[in-house]
Phi, psi and omega in degrees: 000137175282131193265022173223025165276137128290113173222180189198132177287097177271149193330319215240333193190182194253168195225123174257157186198116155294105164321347186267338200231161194257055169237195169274352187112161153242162183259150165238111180237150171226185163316306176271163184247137195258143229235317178202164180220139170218170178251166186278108173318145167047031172218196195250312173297163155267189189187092179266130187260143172243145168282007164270001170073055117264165175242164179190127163287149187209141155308166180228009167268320142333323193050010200261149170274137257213305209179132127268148187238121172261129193294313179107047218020039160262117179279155192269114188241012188206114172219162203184101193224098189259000000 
């Protein structure tokens, strides 16, 4: 896992941010507005919970979505993935 990444779930989109490099970051934006965010242990990835009760995975070097996962309505308010 790059240990100098940031990201944070913001009203409209997730906010990703290198700690090494002097920019703003990138937005990962969707339809839906995302409720939490985490990172993947020992990985590259994230894991954004949406308030439509999926979850989706994303490379975080990439911005590409990986996977959806349908919660089956349980919404996702936590995530922690070792």
């Amino acid at each position: 896992m790059n240990k100098r990444i940031i990201a944070s779930a913001g009203s409209d989109c997730v906010y990703i941010w290198d700690l090494y490099k002097d920019n703003q970051g990138y937005a990962l934006r969707d339809k839906i507005a995302p409720s939490v965010v985490g990172f993947v242990k020992n990985s590259k990835r994230i894991v954004v919970g949406y308030s439509d009760w999926n979850a989706k995975i994303f490379d975080v070097e990439t911005l590409k979505r990986i996977r959806t996962v349908e919660l089956g309505g349980i919404p996702l308010i936590s995530v922690k993935i070792d």
